[in-house]
C-alpha positions as CSV (number, residue, x, y, z in Angstrom):
1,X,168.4,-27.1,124.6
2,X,171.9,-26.1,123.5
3,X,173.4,-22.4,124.0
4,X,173.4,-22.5,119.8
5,X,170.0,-23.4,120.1
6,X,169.4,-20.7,122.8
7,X,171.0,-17.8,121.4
8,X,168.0,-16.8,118.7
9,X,164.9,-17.4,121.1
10,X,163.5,-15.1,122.3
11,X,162.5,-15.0,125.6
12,X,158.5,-15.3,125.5
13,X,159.6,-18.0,123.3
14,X,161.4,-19.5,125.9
15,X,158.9,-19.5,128.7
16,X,156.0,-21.0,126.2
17,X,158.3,-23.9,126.1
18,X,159.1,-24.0,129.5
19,X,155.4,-23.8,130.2
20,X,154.9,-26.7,128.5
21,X,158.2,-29.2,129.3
22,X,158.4,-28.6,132.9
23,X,154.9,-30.8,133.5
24,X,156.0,-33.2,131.0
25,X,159.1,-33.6,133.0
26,X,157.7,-34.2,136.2
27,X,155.3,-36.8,134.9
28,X,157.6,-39.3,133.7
29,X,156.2,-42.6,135.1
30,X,156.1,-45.9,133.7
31,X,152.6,-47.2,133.0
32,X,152.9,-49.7,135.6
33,X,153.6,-47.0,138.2
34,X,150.7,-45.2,137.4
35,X,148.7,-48.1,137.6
36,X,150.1,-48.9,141.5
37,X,148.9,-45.3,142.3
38,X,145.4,-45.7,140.6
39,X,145.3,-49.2,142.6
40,X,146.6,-48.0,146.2
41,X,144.1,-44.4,145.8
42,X,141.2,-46.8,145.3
43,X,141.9,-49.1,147.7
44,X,142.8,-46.8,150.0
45,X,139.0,-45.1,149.2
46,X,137.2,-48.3,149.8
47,X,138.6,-49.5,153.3
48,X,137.7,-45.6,154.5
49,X,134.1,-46.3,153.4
50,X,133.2,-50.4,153.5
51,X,131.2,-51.9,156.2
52,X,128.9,-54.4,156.7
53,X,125.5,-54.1,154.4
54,X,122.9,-53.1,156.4
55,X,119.3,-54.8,157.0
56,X,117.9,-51.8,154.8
57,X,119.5,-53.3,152.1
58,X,119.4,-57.0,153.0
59,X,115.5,-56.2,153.9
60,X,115.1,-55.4,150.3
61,X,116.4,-58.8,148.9
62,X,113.2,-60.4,150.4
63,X,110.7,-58.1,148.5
64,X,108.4,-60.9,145.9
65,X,105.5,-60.5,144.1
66,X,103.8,-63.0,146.4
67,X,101.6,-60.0,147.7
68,X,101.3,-57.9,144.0
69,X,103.4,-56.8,142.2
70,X,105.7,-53.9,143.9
71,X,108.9,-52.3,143.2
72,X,112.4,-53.5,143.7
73,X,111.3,-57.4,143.9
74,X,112.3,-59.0,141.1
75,X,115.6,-60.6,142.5
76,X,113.6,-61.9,145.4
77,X,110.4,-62.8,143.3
78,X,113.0,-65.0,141.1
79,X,114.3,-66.2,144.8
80,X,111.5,-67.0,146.3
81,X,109.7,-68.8,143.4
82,X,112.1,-71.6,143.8
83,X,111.8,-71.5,147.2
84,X,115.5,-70.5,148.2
85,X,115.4,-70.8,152.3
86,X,119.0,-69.3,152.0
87,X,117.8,-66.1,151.2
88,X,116.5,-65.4,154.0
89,X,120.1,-65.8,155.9
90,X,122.2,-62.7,156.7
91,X,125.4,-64.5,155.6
92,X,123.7,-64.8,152.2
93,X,123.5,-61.4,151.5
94,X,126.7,-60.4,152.8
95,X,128.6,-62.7,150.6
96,X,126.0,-61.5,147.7
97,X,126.8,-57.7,148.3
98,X,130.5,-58.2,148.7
99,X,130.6,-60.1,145.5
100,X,128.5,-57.8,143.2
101,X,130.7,-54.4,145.0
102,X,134.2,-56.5,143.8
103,X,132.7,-57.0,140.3
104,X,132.0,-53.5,140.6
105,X,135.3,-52.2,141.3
106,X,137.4,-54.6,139.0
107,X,135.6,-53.1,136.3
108,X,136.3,-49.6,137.4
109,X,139.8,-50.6,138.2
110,X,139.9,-52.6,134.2
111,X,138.0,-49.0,133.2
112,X,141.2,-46.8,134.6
113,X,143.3,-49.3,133.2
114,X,142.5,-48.6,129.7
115,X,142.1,-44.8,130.4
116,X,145.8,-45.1,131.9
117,X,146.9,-47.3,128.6
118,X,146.3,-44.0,126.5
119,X,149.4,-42.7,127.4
120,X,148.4,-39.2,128.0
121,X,148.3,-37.0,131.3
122,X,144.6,-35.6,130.5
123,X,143.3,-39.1,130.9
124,X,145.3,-40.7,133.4
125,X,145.2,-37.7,136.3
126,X,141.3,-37.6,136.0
127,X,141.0,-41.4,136.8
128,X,143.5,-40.9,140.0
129,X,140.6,-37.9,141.1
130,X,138.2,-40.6,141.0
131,X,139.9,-43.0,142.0
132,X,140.6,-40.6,145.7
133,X,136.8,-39.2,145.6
134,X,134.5,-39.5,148.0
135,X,132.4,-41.3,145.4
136,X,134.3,-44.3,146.4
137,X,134.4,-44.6,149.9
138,X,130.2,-43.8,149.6
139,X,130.4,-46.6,147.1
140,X,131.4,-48.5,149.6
141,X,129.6,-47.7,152.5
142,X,126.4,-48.3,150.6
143,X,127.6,-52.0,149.2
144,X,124.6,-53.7,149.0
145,X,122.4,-51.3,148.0
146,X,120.9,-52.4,144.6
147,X,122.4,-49.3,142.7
148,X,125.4,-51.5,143.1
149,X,123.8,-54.2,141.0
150,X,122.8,-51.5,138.3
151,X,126.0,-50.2,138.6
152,X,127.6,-53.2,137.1
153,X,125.4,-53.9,134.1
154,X,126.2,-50.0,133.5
155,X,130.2,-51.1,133.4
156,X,129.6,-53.8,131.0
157,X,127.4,-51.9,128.6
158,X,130.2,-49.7,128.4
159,X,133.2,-51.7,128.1
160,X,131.1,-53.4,125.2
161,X,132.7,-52.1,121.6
162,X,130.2,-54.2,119.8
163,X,126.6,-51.9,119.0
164,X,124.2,-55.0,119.0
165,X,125.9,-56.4,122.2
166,X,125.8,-53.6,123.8
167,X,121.8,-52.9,122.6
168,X,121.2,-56.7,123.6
169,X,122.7,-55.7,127.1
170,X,120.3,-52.8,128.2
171,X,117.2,-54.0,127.0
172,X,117.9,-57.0,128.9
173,X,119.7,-56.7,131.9
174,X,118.9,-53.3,132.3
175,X,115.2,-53.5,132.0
176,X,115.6,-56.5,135.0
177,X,117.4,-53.8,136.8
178,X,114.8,-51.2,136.7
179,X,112.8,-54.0,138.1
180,X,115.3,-54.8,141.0
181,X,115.7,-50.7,141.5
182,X,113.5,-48.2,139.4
183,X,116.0,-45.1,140.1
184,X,118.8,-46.7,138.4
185,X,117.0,-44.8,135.6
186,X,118.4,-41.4,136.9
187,X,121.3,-42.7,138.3
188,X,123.3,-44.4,135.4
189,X,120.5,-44.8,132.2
190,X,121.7,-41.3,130.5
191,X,125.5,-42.4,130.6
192,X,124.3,-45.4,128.7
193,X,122.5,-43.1,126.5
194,X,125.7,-41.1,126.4
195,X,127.3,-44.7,125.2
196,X,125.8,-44.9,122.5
197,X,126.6,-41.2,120.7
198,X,129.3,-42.5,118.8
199,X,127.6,-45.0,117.2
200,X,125.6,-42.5,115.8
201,X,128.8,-41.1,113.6
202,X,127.7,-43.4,110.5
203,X,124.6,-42.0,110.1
204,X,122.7,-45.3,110.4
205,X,119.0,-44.9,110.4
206,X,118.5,-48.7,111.7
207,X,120.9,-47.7,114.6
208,X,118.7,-44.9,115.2
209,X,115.4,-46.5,115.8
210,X,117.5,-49.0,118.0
211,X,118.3,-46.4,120.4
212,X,114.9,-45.1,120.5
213,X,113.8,-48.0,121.2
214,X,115.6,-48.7,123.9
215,X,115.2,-45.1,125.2
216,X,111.4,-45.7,124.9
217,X,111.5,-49.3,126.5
218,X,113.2,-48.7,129.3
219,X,111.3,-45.0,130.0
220,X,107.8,-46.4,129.4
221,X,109.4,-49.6,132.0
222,X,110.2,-46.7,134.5
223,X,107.1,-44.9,134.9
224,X,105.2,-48.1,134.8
225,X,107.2,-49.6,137.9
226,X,107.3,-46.0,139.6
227,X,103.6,-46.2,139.7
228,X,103.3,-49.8,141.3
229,X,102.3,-50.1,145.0
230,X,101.2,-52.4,147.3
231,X,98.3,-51.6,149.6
232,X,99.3,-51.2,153.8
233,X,97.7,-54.6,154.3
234,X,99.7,-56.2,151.2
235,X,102.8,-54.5,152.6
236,X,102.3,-55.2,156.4
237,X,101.4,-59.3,155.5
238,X,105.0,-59.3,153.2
239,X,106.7,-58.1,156.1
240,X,105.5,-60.5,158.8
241,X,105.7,-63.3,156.1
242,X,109.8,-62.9,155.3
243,X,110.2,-61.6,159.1
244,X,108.9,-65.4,160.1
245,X,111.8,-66.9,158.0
246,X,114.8,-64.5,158.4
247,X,117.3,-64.8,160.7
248,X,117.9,-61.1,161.6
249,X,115.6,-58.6,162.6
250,X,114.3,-56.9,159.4
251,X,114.1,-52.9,158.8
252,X,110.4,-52.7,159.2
253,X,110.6,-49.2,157.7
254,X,112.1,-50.6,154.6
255,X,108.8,-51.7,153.1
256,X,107.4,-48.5,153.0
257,X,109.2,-48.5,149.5
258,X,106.5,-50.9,148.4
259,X,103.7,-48.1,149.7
260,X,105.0,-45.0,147.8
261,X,104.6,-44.1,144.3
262,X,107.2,-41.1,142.5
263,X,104.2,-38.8,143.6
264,X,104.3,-39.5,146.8
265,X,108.0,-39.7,147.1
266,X,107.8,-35.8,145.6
267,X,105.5,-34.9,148.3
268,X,107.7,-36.5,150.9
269,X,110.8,-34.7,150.2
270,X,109.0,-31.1,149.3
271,X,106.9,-31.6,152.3
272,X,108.8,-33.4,155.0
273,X,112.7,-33.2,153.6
274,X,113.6,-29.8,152.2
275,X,111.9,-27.9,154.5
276,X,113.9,-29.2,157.5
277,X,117.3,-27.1,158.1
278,X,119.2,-30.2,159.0
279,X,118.5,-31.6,156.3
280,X,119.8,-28.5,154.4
281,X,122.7,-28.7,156.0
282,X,122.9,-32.3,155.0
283,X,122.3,-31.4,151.5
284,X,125.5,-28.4,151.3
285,X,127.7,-30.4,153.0
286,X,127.4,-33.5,150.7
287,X,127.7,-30.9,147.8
288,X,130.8,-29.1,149.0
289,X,133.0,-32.3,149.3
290,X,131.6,-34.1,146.3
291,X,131.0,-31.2,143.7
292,X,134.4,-30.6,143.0
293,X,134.9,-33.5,141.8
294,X,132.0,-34.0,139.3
295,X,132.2,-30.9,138.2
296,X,136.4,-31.4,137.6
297,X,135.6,-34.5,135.3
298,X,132.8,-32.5,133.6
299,X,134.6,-29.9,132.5
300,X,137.6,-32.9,131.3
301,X,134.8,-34.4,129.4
302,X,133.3,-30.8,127.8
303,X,137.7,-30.6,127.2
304,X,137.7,-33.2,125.1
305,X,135.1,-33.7,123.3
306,X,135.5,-30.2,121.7
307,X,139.1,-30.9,121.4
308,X,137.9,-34.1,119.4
309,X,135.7,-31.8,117.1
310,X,132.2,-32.7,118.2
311,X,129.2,-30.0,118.6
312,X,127.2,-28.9,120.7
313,X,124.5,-31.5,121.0
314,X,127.4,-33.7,122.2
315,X,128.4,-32.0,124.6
316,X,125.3,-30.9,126.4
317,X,124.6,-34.9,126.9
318,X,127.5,-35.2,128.2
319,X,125.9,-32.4,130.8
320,X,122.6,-34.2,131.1
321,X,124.2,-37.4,131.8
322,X,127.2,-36.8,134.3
323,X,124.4,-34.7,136.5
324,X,121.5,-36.6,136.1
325,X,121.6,-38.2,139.5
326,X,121.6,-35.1,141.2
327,X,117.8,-34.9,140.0
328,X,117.1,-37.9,142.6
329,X,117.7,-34.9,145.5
330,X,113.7,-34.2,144.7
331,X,112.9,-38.0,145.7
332,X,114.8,-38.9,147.8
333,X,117.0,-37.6,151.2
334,X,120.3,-39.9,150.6
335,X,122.0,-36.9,149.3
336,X,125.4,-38.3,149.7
337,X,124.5,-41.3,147.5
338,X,123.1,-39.2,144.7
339,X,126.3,-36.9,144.6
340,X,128.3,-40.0,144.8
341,X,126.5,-41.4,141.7
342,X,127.1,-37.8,139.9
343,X,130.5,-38.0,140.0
344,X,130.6,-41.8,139.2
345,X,128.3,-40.9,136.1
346,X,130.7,-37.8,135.1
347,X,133.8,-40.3,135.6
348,X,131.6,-42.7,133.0
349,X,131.0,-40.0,130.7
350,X,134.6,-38.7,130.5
351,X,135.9,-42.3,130.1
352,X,133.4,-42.5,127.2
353,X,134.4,-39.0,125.8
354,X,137.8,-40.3,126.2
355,X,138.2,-43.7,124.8
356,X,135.3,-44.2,122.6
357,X,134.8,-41.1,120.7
358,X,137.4,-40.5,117.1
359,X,139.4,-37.6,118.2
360,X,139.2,-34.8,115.1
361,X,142.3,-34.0,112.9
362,X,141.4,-31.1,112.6
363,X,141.8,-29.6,115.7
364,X,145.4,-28.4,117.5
365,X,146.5,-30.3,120.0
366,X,148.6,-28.6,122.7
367,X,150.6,-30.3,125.5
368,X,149.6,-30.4,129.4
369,X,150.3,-26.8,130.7
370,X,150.3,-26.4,134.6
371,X,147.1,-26.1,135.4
372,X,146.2,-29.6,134.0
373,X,148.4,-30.9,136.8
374,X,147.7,-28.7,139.1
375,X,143.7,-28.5,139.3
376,X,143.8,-32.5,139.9
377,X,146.6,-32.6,142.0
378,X,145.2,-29.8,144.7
379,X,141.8,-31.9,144.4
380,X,143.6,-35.3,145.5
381,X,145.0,-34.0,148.3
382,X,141.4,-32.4,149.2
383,X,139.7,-36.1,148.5
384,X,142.0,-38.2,150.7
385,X,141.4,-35.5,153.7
386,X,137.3,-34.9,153.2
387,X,134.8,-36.4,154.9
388,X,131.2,-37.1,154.8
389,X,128.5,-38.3,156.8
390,X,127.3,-42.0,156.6
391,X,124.8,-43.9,157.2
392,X,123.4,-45.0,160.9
393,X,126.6,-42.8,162.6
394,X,129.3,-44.5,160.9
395,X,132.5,-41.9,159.9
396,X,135.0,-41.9,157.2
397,X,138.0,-43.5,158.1
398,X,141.9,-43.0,157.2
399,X,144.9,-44.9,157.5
400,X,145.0,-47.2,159.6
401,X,141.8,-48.1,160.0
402,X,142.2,-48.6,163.3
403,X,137.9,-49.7,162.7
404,X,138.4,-52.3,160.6
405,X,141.9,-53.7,162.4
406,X,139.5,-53.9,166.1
407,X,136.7,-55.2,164.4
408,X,138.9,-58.0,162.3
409,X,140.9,-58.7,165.5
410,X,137.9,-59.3,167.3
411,X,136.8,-61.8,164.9
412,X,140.0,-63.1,165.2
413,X,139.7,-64.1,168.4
414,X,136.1,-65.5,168.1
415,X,134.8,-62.3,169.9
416,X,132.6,-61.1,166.9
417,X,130.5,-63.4,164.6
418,X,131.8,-64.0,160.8
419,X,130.1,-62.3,159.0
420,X,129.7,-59.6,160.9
421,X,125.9,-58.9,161.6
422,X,124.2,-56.0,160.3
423,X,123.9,-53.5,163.4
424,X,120.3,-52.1,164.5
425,X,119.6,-49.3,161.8
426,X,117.9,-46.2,163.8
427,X,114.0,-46.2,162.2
428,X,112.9,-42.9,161.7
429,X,112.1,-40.4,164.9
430,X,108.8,-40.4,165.7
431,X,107.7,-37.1,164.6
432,X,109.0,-38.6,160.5
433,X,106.9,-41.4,160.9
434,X,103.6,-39.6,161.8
435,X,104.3,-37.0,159.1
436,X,105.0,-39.4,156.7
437,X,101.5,-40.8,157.3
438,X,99.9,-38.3,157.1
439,X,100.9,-37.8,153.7
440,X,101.2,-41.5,152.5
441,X,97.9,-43.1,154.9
442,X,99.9,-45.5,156.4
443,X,99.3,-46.5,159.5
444,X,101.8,-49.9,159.3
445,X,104.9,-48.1,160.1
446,X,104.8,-47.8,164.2
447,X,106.5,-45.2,166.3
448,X,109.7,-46.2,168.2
449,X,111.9,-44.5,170.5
């Protein structure tokens, strides 16, 4: 600004402007810059998190109907109807998991992309807080899991602009995926929901009974397979059957899954879970480092869609949807994977909020003030030095990754098999197991030191 221009300004004029040109000054980066940093944050969150999928989750490829129909079996039904002998081979599975978690995290990367594409600094700073969050690096620790698998229909169905698509995709690939892993339902079904909000702007009542069809489908499939159980005889004879074929040992605890309903799953956690204090402990830890987080890209999300002119309703399923997976905390004791998925929903939501929803011309638009910087600039630098703990005693790792360098230089040097086997999950202490069957009747699971 020019001394002329100066000279009749005032000077709370002047600092309003300053307010607002000083952060657009110091965020002058070409798009392709921002894109290295989105690309190096989650790359760098993935090697502090990834390791070798575990037999819980490789033991849970071999559920099948050939014993009743159970939860989570429909992959290895399909498998094991044609007779597949590789699916019963460790190296299987690994090349399985890591293929599904890349898919995964092209489309986040693709989904960050586009978010950075919109030129704006309230877009592209939320998708670098992501792209540091613990979400990731539990992401990646848990690659393998079937959430993973869920995950990526979830990532189609909303990169899909197209409303029949898009309909065509949940009711059938998501239906199959509460089949492979009922609690995708909690985890990433009302961010679909939340999908398909602005598709309700026309007013069309056909579009309407679509959705509720859907809504209604893939409930009604929920509860059904929620309910389905094998007996212990049924769940013992399907483990000793794919135990007879695998080539590594099987998590023998894994197949409780098949025993336990939602009910007892409830009775589990309120019984057995929640009223341990470790396990409390367990439960505010996860919350402290990943709460921030969610609740950051929340509040973007609540941000813009009011800024875009939408009410109420809007807005509180944007709520429901980026904290829905915090619900699984009643059924289930993986409370870092549950707050992972929260903030992984709220990133969804705001990315929907963001890019999918017509913004109002109606309402003001300001420019970045300070504290949009500075609120996701202080909670990068938090992400990139928390930690969290992971499964069977593994820790979050930082640069270099000293970890992974050993453990590829052993392979290296033919020390260590490629892949890497899964290592000896821990089954549950002894006094678990006996509670657990007390409240389940099982008497399959047996007590090991």
């Amino acid at each position: 600004m020019s001394p002329a221009q100066t000279e009749g300004t005032s000077n709370r004029e002047l600092i309003q402007m300053d307010a607002v040109d000083a952060p657009r000054a110091s965020i002058q980066l070409s798009r392709n810059t921002w894109l290295l940093i989105v690309a190096v944050l989650l790359l760098n969150s993935i090697m502090r998190g990834i390791r070798t999928p575990t037999r819980f989750a490789a033991t849970q490829l071999l559920f099948n109907y050939d014993f009743g129909f159970c939860k989570r079996a429909l992959l290895g039904g399909i498998l094991s109807t044609f007779n597949f002998s590789f699916q019963y081979r460790y190296g299987f599975f690994f090349w399985f998991s890591l293929t599904i978690f890349a898919a995964d995290m092209l489309l986040v990367f693709e989904l960050m992309k586009r978010l950075t594409d919109t030129g704006r600094i309230t877009a592209r700073l939320p998708a670098l807080a992501f792209a540091s969050s613990v979400a990731i690096v539990v992401l990646a620790h848990c690659n393998g899991y079937f959430e993973q698998i869920t995950l990526l229909v979830t990532l189609l169905v909303v990169r899909s602009s197209n409303f029949y698509v898009r309909s065509a995709l949940v009711a059938a690939l998501f239906s199959a995926c509460i089949l492979i892993h009922e609690p995708g339902y909690l985890m990433l079904f009302p961010a679909i929901c939340f999908r398909f909000a602005p598709d309700l702007a026309d007013r069309s009542d056909h579009r309407m009974l679509i959705i509720i069809f859907l809504i209604v489908l893939i409930s009604a499939l929920t509860l059904f397979v929620g309910q389905a159980h094998l007996s212990e005889a049924s769940a013992a004879a399907m483990y000793n059957a794919a135990q007879a074929k695998a080539d590594y040992p099987l998590f023998k605890e894994a197949f409780l899954a098949t025993r336990l309903t939602i009910s007892d799953n409830l009775r589990l956690m309120l019984l057995v879970i929640w009223p341990d204090p470790e396990m409390q402990f367990l439960f505010l830890y996860s919350s402290v480092v990943t709460l921030p987080t969610t609740l950051y890209l929340l509040w973007r999300s609540l941000v813009t869609l009011s800024g875009s002119g939408h009410g109420k309703a809007v807005r509180w399923l944007a709520i429901l949807a980026s904290l829905a997976p915090l619900s699984l905390h009643l059924l289930g004791a993986d409370f870092h994977r549950w707050d992972a998925l929260a903030t992984t929903s709220s990133f969804l939501v705001f990315s929907i909020a963001t890019l999918c929803f017509e913004p109002s011309s109606n309402v003001p638009r300001g420019g970045p003030c300070h504290s949009t910087i500075l609120v996701p600039t202080v909670l990068i630098a938090i992400n990139l030095g928390s930690s969290i703990p992971l499964f069977e005693g593994y820790v979050v790792q930082d640069f270099p990754f000293e970890a992974h360098v050993t453990e590829l230089m052993q392979i290296m040097k033919g020390q260590s098999p490629f892949p890497p086997r899964p290592i000896l999950s821990r089954p549950p202490p002894c006094v678990e197991v006996a509670r657990e069957r007390e409240i389940v009747g099982s008497t399959f699971l047996t007590c090991q030191p």
